[in-house]
C-alpha positions in Angstrom: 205.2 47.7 -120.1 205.2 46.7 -123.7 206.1 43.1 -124.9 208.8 44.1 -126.6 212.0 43.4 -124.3 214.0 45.7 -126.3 212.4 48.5 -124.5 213.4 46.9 -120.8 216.6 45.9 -121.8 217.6 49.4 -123.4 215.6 51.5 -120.1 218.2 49.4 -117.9 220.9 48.6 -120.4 221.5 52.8 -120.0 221.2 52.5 -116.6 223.0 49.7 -115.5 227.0 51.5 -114.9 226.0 53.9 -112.4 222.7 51.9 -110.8 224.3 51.4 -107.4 225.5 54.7 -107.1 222.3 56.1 -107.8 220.6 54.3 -104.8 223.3 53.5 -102.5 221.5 53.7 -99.4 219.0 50.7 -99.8 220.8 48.2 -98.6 219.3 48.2 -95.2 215.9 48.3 -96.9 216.8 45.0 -98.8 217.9 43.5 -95.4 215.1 44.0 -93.5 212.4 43.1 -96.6 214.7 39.7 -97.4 214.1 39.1 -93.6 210.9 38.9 -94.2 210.9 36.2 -96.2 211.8 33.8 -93.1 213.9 31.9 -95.5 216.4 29.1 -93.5 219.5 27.2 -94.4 219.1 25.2 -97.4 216.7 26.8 -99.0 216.7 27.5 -102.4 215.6 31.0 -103.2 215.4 33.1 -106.7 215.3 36.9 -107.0 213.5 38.1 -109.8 214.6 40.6 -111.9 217.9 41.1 -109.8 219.3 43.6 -111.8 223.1 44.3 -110.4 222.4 41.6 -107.5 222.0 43.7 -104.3 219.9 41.2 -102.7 221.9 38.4 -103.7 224.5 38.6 -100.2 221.8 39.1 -97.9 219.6 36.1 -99.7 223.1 34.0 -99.5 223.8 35.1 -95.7 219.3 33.7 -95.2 220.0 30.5 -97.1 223.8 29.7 -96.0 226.2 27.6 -98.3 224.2 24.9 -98.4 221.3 26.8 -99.8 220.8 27.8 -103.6 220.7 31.2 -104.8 219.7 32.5 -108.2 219.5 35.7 -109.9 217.2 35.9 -113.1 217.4 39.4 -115.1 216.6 39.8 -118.8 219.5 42.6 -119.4 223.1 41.4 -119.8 224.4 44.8 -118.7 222.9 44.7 -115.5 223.8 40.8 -115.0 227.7 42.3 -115.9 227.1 44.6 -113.2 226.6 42.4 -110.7 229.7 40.3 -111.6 231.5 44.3 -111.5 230.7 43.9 -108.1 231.3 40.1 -107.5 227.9 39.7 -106.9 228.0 36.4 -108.4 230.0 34.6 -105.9 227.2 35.2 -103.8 224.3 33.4 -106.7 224.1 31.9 -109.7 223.3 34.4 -112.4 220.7 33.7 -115.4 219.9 35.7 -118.2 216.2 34.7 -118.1 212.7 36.3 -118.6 210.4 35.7 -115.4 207.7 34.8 -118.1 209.7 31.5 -119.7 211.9 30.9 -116.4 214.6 27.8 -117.1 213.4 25.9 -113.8 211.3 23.1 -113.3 208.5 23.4 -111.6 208.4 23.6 -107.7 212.0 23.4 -107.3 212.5 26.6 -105.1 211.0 27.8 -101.3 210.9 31.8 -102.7 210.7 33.9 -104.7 212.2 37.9 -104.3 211.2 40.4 -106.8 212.2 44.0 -105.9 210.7 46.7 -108.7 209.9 43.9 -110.9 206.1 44.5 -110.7 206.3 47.6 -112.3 207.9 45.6 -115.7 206.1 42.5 -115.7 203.7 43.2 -119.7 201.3 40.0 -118.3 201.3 40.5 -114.5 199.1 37.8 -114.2 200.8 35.5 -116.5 204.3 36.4 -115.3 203.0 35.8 -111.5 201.8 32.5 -112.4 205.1 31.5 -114.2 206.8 32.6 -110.8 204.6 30.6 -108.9 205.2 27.7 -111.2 208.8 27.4 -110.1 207.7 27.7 -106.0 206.5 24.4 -104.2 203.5 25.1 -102.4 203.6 26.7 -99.6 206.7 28.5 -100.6 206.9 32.7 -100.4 207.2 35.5 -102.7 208.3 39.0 -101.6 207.4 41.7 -103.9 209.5 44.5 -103.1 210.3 48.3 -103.3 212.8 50.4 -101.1 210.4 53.5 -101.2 206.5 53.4 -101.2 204.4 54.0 -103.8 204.1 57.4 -103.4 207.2 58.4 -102.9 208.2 56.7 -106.0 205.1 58.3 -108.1 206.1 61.8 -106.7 210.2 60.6 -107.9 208.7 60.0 -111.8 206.5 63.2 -111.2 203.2 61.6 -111.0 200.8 60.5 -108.9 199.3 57.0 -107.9 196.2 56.1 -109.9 193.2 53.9 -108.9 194.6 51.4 -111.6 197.9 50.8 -109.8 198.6 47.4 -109.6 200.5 47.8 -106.2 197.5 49.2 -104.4 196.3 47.0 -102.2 192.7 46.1 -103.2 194.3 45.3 -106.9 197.6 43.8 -105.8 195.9 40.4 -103.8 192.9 39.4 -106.1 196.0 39.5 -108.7 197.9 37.4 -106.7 195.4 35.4 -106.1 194.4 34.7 -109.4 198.0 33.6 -110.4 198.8 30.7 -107.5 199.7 33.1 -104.4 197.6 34.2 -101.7 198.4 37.3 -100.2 199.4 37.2 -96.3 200.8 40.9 -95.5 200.9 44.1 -97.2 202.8 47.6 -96.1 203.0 50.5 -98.3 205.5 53.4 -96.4 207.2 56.2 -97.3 210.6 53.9 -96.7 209.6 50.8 -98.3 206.9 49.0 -100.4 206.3 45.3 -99.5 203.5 42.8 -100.0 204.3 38.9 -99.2 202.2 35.9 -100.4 201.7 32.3 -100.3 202.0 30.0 -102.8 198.9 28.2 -102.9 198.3 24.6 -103.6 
């Protein structure tokens, strides 16, 4: 991805109107990978990149009332998206860049990213900011409802040695930006690695 956010925001800015039409089967797939997390009441938990917010009710329902739930995107048509579908009432919504995040450091238990990998310009850089704003010990879900293939084969291409996703480049990454990689399962259904933040 370039540096220059105009390019993200216009990609999904285009997008934004129709984007849970376009994939309205995944909610089960963002159940079962927020799940995963093993988030409890009370925490406080940010999903990163949330686009229109479809993980926001299910992080909400993990952390009850008395949790905290944010949603961080860098595109104001997809944050008025997911106050289109009231969304918000379910998080508080931030129109933030994972790579300056307005938080102070440690403040939250986890992180959920779902596709945000794929935008990050400075993965390494961008990680680290996201582990910044986790206490140690705290978890980060990066996230996809289809595997890697299946969404190569979607863009008409084909995985590449280079992909940042593939396992063998995905957790030295990860561990050379605070996390430490603890599970890793790339399906036709879903992609999902999970990590540790270290420290």
């Amino acid at each position: 991805m370039s540096d220059d956010h105009t390019h993200v925001q216009e990609f999904f800015t285009a997008r934004a109107a129709d984007w849970d039409s376009r994939f309205p089967d995944d909610g089960p797939a963002y159940a079962a990978a927020v799940s995963r997390l093993g988030l409890r009441e009370g925490d406080r938990v940010l999903d990163a990149g949330c686009g229109t917010g479809r993980a926001l009710p299910t992080l909400r329902a993990a952390v009850g009332r008395s949790g905290a739930v944010l949603g961080a995107d860098l595109t104001p048509a997809m944050l008025r998206a997911a106050v289109r579908a009231g969304r918000d009432r379910d998080g508080r919504l931030l129109l933030a860049d994972v790579a300056a995040l307005p938080l102070r450091p440690g403040g939250l238990d986890a992180v959920f990213a779902a596709g945000l990998i794929a935008h990050l310009p400075h993965p390494a850089d961008n990680l680290r900011e996201l582990a910044r704003v986790v206490r140690p010990g705290g978890t980060l879900a990066l996230f996809h409802p289809i595997g890697r293939a299946a969404l190569a084969a979607r863009h008409g291409r084909r995985i590449t040695p280079d992909d940042l996703r593939a396992e063998g480049n995905l957790g030295p990454l990860l561990g050379r930006s605070g996390w430490r990689m603890t599970s890793y399962a790339d399906e036709e259904a879903r992609f999902l690695a999970l990590a540790v933040r270290e420290g």
